[in-house]
N, C-alpha and C positions, 0 to 999 in steps of 0.2 A: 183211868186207863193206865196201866203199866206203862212206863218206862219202858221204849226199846234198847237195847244193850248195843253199844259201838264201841272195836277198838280201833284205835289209833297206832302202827306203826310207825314210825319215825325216828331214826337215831339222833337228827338234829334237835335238842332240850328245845330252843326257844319254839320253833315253828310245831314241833309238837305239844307244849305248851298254850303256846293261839291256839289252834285247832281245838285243844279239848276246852281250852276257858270259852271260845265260843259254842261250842256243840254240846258242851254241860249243861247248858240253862234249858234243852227239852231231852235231851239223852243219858242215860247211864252211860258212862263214856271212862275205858281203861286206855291206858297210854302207856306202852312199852316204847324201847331202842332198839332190842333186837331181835331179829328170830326166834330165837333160844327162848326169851320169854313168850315171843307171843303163841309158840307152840305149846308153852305151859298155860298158856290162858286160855285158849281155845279146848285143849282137851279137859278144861275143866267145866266149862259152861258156854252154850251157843251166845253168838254175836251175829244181830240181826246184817250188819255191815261192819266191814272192814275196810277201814284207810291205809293205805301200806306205800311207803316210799319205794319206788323201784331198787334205789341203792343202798342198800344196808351193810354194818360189817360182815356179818357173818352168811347171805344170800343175799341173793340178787330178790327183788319182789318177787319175782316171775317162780322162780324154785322153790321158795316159801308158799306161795298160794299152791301150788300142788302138793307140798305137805300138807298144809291146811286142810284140803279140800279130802285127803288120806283121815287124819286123824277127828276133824270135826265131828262136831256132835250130829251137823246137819250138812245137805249138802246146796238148803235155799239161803245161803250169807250172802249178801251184795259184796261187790269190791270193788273198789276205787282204788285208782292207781297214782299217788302223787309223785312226781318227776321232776328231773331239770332236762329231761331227758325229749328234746323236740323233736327227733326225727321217727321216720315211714315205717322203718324197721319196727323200733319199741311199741310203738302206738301198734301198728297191725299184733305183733306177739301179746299186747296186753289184751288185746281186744279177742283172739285166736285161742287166747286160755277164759273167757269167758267175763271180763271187766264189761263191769257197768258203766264207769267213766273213765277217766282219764285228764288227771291236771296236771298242766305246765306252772314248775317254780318259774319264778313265784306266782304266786294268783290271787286272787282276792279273795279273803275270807268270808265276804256276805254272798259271794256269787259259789264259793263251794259251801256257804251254808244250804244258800238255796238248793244249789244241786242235791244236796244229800238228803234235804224236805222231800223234795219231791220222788227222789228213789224211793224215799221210806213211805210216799201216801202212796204209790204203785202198789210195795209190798203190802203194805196194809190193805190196801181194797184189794189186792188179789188174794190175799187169806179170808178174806172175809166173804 
């Protein structure tokens, strides 16, 4: 079975780091810092999901996933929202632009492994 493709957003090196050394061992998994890249990875090949930090240099997550969602190849990508960011406001606006999840810095890595298994067997038995 193929590889599903994930990128990772994250300007922070180490925690973007974890994230892909863990989701490497069942995903194709690119790992950008900033927008500016990851809108060059995205118009070049779909990515079944995307993890994206709310706070980035160059956008806010929030404005970036409606670029995204403009220039994708496609417009069925999952997105997960990583944050440090715990209040009503963020969580409804991620949720309001169409986020699948939503995780508070820091969080454990086996339990956003898990999260992101499970989005992916959804997508998978719904494509199928």
């Amino acid at each position: 079975m193929k590889r599903q493709r994930l990128l990772i957003i994250e300007d922070a090196e180490e925690i973007r780091d974890a994230i892909k050394e863990v989701l490497d061992k069942k995903y194709e998994v690119t790992a950008v810092g900033t927008g500016a890249e990851a809108l060059k990875e995205v118009s070049k090949k779909f990515f079944t999901m995307i993890l994206m930090d709310v706070g980035l240099p160059d956008y806010t997550g929030f404005e970036l996933w409606e670029k995204i969602q403009r220039v994708s190849k496609s417009k069925k990508t999952a997105i997960f929202f990583l944050t440090g960011r715990d209040d009503d406001f963020n969580k409804i606006t991620a949720f309001s632009l169409g986020a699948d999840d939503y995780l508070v810095k820091p969080f454990n890595l086996l339990e956003m492994e898990a999260r992101v298994d499970a989005r992916m067997q959804k997508l998978l038995d719904k494509a199928s």
